[in-house]
C-alpha positions, 0 to 999 in steps of 0.5 A: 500500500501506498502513502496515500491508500494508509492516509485514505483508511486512516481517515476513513476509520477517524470519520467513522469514529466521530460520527458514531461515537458517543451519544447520537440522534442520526439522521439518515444522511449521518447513518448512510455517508458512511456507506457512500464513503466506503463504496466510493472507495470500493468504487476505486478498488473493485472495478474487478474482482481477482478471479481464481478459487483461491483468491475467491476463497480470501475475498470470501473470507474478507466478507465473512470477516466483515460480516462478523465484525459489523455483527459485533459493533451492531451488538456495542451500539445501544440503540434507543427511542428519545421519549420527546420526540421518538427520533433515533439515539444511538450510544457507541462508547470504547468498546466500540471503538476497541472493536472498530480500532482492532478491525483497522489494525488488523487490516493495517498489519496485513497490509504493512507486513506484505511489504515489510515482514512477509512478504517473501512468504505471501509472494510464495503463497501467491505465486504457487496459488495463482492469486492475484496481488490486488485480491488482498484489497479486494478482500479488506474493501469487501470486509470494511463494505461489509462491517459498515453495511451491517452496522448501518442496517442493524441500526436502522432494524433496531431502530424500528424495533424500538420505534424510533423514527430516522428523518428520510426526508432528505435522501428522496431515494432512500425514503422510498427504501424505508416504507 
């Protein structure tokens, strides 16, 4: 990875963090921008999936990794309805933030390794595999798309169990998605 793919996760992970620490009444633009973020940098890094079962098999493996780490943060966000005015109030605290925090670093590790303490061996590994270089960062955008996706929609499934209303009334599209 470069500089600058470091830098753009980074920034990405401290965005993510402030807009869902502490206690929250999002509205659906501060519960989606997360997802746009992320799928615009899907957008950069998944114009083609690496074919192959085993590069399949890693990518799979990003998105299962995902799945279980935004079922996680769905399960350390309290999730509420204000009794003035029924709007949702989300809570996220340290707990959190550690599950998130370990999330990125371990992608930040893998990614730092590959050049700089395994990489022979993961060269070998890919080589004698048949995988593609760029399959690891498909495999960690699937996992982030993932983590956030169900984060995003756990919250707003929790936040009509509880009755909390989330304001739509901006995002015309996503209206029509919430009836």
């Amino acid at each position: 990875m470069s500089l600058s793919d470091y830098l753009l996760y980074t920034g990405v992970f401290v965005a993510i963090l402030a807009t869902q620490l502490g206690t929250r009444r999002p509205d659906a633009r501060r519960l989606l921008l997360p997802v746009a973020i992320v799928a615009g940098v899907g957008f950069k890094y998944l114009k083609e999936i690496p074919a192959g079962s085993t590069a399949h098999l890693i990518e799979g493996a990003g998105l299962v990794l995902g799945l279980l780490f935004g079922a996680a943060s769905i399960a350390l966000i309290e999730v509420r309805r204000d009794p003035a005015d029924s709007r949702l109030v989300t809570v996220a605290g340290w707990p959190y933030a550690a599950l998130w925090t370990l999330a990125m670093a371990l992608r930040m590790g893998f990614a730092y390794g590959s050049t700089h303490w395994f990489t022979h061996a993961l060269a070998s590994f890919s080589m004698r595999h048949h995988v593609p270089a760029a399959t690891y960062g498909t495999a960690f955008v699937l996992m982030v798309l993932a983590m956030i996706a169900v984060r995003t929609v756990g919250v707003l499934v929790r936040a009509r169990l509880v009755g909390a209303t989330v304001d739509f009334g901006a995002l015309g599209i996503a209206r029509r998605f919430a009836r």
